[in-house]
C-alpha positions in Angstrom: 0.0 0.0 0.0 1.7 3.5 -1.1 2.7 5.3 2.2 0.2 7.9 2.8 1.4 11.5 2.3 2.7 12.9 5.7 1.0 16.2 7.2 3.6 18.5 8.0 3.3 18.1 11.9 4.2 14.3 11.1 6.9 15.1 8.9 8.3 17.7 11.6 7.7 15.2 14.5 9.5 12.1 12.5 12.6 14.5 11.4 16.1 14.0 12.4 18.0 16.1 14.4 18.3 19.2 12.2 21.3 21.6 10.9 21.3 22.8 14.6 22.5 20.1 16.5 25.7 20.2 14.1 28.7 21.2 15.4 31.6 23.2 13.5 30.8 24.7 9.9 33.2 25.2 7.1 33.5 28.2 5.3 33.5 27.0 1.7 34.1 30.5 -0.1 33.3 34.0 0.4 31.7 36.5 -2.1 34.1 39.2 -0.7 36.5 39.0 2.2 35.5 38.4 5.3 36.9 37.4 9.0 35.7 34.4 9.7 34.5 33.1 13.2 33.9 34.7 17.0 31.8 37.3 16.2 34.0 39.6 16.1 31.7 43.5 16.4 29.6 42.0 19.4 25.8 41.9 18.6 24.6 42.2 15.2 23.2 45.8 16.6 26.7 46.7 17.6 28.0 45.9 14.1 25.9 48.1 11.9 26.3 50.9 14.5 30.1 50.6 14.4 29.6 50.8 10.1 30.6 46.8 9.9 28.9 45.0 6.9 25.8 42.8 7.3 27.3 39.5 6.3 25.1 37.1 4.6 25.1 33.4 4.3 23.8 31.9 0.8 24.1 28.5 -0.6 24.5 29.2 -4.3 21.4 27.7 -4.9 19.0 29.1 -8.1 16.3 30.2 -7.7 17.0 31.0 -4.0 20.2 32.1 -3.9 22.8 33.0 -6.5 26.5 34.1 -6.9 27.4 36.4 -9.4 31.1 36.5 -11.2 31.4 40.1 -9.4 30.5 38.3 -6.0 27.3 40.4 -5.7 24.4 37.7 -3.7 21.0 37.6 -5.4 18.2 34.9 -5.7 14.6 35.2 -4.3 15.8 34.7 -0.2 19.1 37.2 -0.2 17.6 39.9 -2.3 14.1 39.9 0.1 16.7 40.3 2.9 18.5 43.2 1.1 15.1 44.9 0.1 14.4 44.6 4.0 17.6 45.6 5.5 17.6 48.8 2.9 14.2 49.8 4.4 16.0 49.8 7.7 18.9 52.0 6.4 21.1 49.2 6.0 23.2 48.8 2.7 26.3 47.6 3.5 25.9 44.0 2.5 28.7 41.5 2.5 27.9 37.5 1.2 29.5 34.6 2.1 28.6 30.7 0.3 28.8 27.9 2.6 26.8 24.5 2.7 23.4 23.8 4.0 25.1 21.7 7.1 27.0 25.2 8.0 24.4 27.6 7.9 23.2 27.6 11.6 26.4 26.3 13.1 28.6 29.2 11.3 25.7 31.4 12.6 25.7 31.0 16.1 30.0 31.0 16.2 29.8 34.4 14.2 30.9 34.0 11.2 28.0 35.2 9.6 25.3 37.1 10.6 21.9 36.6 8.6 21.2 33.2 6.8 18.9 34.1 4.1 19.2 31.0 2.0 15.8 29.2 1.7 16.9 27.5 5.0 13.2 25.9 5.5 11.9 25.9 8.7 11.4 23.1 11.6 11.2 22.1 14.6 14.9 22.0 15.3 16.0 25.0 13.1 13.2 27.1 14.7 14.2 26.0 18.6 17.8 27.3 17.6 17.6 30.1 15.6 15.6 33.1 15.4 13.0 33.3 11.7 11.7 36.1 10.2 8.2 36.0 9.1 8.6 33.5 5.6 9.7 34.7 2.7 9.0 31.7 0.4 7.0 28.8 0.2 8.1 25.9 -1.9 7.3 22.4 -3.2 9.7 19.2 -4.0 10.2 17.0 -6.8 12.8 14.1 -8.4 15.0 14.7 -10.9 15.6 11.9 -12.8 17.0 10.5 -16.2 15.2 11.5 -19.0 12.0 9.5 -19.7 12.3 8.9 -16.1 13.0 4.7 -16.5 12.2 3.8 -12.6 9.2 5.7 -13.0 9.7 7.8 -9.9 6.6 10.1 -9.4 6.8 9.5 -5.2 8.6 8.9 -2.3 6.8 5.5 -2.1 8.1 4.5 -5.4 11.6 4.9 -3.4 10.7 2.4 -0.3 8.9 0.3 -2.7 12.5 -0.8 -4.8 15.6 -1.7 -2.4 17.6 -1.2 -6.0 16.7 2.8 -5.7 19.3 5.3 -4.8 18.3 9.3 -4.1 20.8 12.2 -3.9 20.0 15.0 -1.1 22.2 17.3 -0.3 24.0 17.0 3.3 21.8 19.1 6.2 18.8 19.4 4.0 15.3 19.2 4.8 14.6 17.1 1.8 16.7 14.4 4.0 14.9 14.4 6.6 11.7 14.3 4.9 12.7 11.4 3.0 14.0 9.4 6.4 10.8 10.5 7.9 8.7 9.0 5.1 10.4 5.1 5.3 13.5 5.5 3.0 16.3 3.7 4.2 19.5 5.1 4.8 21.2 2.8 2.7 19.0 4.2 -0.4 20.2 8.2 0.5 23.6 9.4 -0.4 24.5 13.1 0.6 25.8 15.6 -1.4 27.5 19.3 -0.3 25.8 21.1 -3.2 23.0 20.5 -6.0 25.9 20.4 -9.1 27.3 17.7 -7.4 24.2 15.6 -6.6 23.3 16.2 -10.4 27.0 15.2 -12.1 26.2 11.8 -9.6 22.7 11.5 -11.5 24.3 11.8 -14.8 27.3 9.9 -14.0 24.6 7.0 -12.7 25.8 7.0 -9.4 21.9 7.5 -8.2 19.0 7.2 -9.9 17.3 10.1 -8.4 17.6 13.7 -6.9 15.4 14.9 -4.2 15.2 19.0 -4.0 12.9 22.2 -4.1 11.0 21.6 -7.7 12.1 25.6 -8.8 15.4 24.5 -7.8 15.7 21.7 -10.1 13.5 23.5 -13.1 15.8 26.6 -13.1 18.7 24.5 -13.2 17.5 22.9 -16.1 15.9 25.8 -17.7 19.3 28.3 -17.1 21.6 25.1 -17.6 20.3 22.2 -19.5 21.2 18.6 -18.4 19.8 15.1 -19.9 17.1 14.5 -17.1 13.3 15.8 -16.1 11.7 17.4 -13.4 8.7 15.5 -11.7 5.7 16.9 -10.4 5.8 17.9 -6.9 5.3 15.0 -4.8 2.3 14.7 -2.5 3.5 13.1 0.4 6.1 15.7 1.3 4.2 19.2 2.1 4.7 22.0 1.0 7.4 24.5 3.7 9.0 27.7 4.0 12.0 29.6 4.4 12.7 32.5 6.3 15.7 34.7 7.6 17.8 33.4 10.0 19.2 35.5 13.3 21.0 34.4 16.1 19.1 34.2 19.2 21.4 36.5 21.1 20.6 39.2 18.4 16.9 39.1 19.6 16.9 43.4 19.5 17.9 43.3 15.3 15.5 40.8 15.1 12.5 42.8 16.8 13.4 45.6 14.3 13.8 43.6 11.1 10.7 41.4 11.6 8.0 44.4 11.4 10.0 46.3 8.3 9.7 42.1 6.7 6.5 42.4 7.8 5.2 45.4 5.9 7.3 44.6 3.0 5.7 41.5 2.4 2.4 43.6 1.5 4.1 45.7 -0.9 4.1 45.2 -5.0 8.5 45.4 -4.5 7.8 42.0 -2.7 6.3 40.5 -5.6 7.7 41.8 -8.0 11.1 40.1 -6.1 9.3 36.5 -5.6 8.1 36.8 -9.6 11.3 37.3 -10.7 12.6 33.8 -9.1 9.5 31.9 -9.9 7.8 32.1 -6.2 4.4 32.7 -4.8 4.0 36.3 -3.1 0.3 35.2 -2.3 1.7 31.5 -0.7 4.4 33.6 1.6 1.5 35.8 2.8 -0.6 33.5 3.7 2.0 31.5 5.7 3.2 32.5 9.2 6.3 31.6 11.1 4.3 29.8 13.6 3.0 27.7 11.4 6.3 26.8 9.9 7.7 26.2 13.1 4.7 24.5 15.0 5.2 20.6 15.8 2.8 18.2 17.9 4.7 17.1 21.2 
């Protein structure tokens, strides 16, 4: 019988330990040069007020976030932060690339100050970190050889074939939503970054990749590659992303959070979300608690 499609309370409540319970971080790359690590400024407060940059945390992951050859960050989740910190008075901007696994460990040792990288929301992210109100709400979908041969259209189709392997990348949500919906982890090999869980799909080292279904469809779209997109599957729900403070910068965060607020309602706002393919209506209608909330 085809595993029935998990609310997201279930899926939530069945995770594994998040991004949050990781220790360390690497620094992968920066888009400009940065010190890395102890927080050096004090507060995030402290730092704009002493005329240091706001240093942001991407993944260099189209449609959410992107890298450009001058090092400038853009995608749907950094430039909704930009927009936001602008409205507070805020335009010095530094970005920094790092890996999903990083983003909240990196965070809290200082070495960045604001993830806004389509960092979804859950129990363990939101119990560590503190989220702005969402910024975008997204789906999920395979990526699979052209034709699509296994005939993946759901997670079941996984469970259902011992023979299946998926690519996720290391940290992510999508991991945890598969190991919460039965897939072994002998069927799920991690990968640091999309390009790499792609070059496995095309070098048949999986059969399947698991990520956000724009992610995958701009890749293709922008890039090309000899596989398909699926439909978004069911029985992983739809979630959202927000910015990401540390809790010990609770004051920025009180600030930020109304100005994200009222920017949500404005046409800049969608006209942002439009560009990268997102709903302005589905991150209106979502709310941080709702993200975040989880059934004891």
């Amino acid at each position: 019988m085809p595993a029935a499609p998990l609310s997201r309370r279930e899926l939530l409540r069945y995770s594994l330990t998040g991004a949050a319970a990781l220790a360390g971080g690497t620094l992968l790359s920066s888009c400009t040069t940065t010190e890395p690590g102890g927080g050096a400024g004090g507060s995030l407060s402290q730092r704009v007020q002493d005329g240091q940059p706001v240093r942001i945390a991407i993944a260099n992951e189209p449609p959410y976030t992107q890298l450009q050859p001058n090092g400038e960050i853009t995608g749907a989740a950094p430039d909704v932060a930009k927009a936001v910190l602008q409205r507070m008075g805020i335009d010095n901007v530094e970005g920094v690339t790092t890996d999903y696994n990083s983003m909240i460990p990196g965070l809290d040792a200082g070495r960045w100050d604001i993830v806004a990288a389509g960092l979804f929301m859950d129990q363990e992210r939101c119990a560590a970190v503190l989220y702005s109100a969402p910024d975008l709400v997204s789906t999920e979908s395979f990526a699979t050889p052209a034709g699509n041969p296994l005939g993946l259209t759901s997670v079941d189709a996984v469970t259902r074939n011992s023979d299946v392997s998926i690519a996720v990348l290391a940290g992510s949500y999508e991991l945890r939503a598969a190991t919460a919906l039965g897939v072994p982890e002998g069927q799920l090999q991690a990968y640091p970054r999309a390009p790499d869980a792609l070059q496995a799909l095309a070098a048949g080292r999986v059969d399947a990749v698991l990520l956000p279904t724009l992610s995958l469809q701009q890749i293709l779209d922008q890039q090309g590659g000899d596989f398909v997109v699926t439909e978004p599957l069911n029985e992983i729900p739809k979630t959202g992303s927000g910015a990401a403070f540390r809790q010990s910068d609770e004051e920025f965060h009180s600030r930020y959070n109304p100005e994200m607020l009222a920017f949500k309602e404005t046409d800049e706002f969608a006209a942002i979300l439009d560009r990268w393919g997102f709903s302005a209506e589905a991150s209106r209608n979502a709310t941080t608690e709702e993200l975040c909330a989880v059934e004891g």
